[in-house]
Steps between C-alpha positions, in 0.01 A plus 500: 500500500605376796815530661710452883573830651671583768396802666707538796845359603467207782721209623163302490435419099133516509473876467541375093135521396322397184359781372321618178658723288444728177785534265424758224581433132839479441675822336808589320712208475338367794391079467215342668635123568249251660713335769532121488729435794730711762781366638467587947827567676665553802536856460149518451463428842767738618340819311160419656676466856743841380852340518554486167790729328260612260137604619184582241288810659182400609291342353638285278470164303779231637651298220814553289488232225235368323359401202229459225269663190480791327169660527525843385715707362557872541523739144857539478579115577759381265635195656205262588153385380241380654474118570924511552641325790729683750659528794623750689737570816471872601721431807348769799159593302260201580150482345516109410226399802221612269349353252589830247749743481599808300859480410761731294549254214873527485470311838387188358686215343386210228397214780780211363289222363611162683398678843146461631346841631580434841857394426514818309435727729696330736839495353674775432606641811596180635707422171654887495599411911705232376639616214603828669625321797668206292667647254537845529549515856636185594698396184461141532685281322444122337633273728451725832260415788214714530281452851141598442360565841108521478513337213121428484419815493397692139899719527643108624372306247570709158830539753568092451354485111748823428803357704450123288488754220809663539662142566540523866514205769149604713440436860114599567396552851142518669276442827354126393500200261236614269614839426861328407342244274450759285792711495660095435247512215580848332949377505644526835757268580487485813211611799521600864207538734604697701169492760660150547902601487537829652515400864826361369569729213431498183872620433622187610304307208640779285838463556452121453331530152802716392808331660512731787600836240111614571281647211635761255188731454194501752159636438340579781125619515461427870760701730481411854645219633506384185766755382695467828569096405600586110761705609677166674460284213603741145799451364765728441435750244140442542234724441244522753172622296242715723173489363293571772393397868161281508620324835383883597837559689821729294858366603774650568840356381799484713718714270786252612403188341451680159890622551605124593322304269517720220140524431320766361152578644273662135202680581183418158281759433405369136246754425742780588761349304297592173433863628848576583605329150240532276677288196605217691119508688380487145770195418382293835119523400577387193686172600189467743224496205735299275582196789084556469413519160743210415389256781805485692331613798178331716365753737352236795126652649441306780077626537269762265233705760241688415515880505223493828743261648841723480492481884573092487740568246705729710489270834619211305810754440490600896505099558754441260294245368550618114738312330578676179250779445148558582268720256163643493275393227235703388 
């Protein structure tokens, strides 16, 4: 089979090379699945160019999420057949840029049935992000204003479907017109481009939107400059949300303005959340696959590339040209 491997760590993303590889039979309660789509990520990127908190040995397979067939089944497999669809998100392993992988079966999950293959494999830590962040983290509240910055990104846009969800007021930002069409289209109330506004701050618009009191709970992807603006424009007893830093820049916080406006600045590691509490991991997964199985949920993928293409896929990420996510399609 064939598969992307990187074999060395690099800022430049070519040292990923298709390569062919032997899997053996699967053993134990090992299962073969024959992989229909894998969802590509920013922290792909990051473990290839080592600045990423978690970091496979070498060599490895990139991709955490993907999904698609059973196609052999180790002798003590109890849970799956061959011909079932799944999907799996083994956050830190990798192994979806292949067309094939060996896989513990207990790390596989029913794919939910309204969701196309690449929506499926797609979704879940996007979804988990949000739910994490949103409710556990950020306890928002019907009726409270919730300011999605990056919100056409994968973690901004299950951000704005969650946040209508949950009955908040949604303010979805982003760097142009087309991007924010479709954050309009998936329930936010109200858009800022801020490639256009942030000259003369995108707090400003904020403020206006909400009466001047600023947004309650802010999830914020981005960092940088980005981060240094929300701080002016949340209100009090806000929750500023950290996801992560794609502007490529970490803040730091003036620990006065959190003491003056009241704020409180929540770090989101959604993936640790389940580790440190097991139970309530479980109880967040399953929300995630139920919004999913029922239909209450529309994972948005903006392009499908073929597995000899995962380079393109990956630039359009550098280029923040994805809207939604990209996946591989094998």
């Amino acid at each position: 089979m064939r598969a992307m491997v990187v074999n060395e760590n690099s800022e430049d993303i070519s040292v990923m090379r298709l390569q062919e590889i032997e899997l053996p039979d699967p053993t134990g309660r090992e299962v073969r699945v024959r992989i229909r789509a894998a969802s590509v990520q920013f922290p792909d990127i990051l473990m290839i160019q080592k600045k990423y908190q978690y970091q496979p040995p070498l060599p490895y397979i990139p991709g955490t999420e993907f999904s698609g067939d059973v196609v052999a089944i180790g002798p003590e497999v109890t849970q799956w057949k061959i011909g079932d669809a799944v999907i799996t998100g083994r956050m830190g392993k990798g192994g979806g840029y292949a067309e094939e992988i060996n896989i513990p079966e207990q790390a596989l999950q029913p794919k939910p049935t309204p969701l196309s293959y690449g929506q499926a494999c797609s979704f879940r830590s996007a979804y988990l992000t949000a739910q994490v962040s949103l409710i556990r983290r950020g306890n928002l509240q019907p009726g409270e204003t919730l300011l999605v910055h990056g919100a056409a990104g994968g973690v901004g846009l299950a951000a704005v479907e969650v946040g209508k969800m949950l009955g908040a007021t949604v303010i979805g930002t982003g760097s142009t017109d087309k991007k924010l069409d479709i954050v309009t289209q998936y329930g936010a109330d109200h858009v800022i481009n801020y490639g256009a506004d942030f000259k003369k701050g995108f707090r400003l618009k904020v403020k206006e939107l909400t009466d001047q009191q600023g947004a309650d709970v802010i999830y914020d992807p981005v960092g940088g400059d980005v981060f240094d603006e929300s701080i002016r424009c949340i209100a009090w007893g806000g929750r500023l949300l950290v996801i992560g830093f794609t502007s490529g820049r970490i803040p730091q916080a003036p620990v006065n303005m959190p003491l003056i406006k009241g704020f409180s600045i929540v770090g989101v590691r959604a993936g640790e959340y389940g580790v440190r509490d097991p139970e309530k991991g479980r109880e967040n997964m399953k929300m995630v696959d139920d919004w999913a199985e029922q239909g209450k949920i529309n994972p948005y993928v903006c392009a499908e590339v073929p597995l000899k293409d995962a380079h393109q896929a990956l630039k359009l990420i550098q280029n923040r040209e994805v809207i939604g996510r990209v996946v591989l399609v094998m």
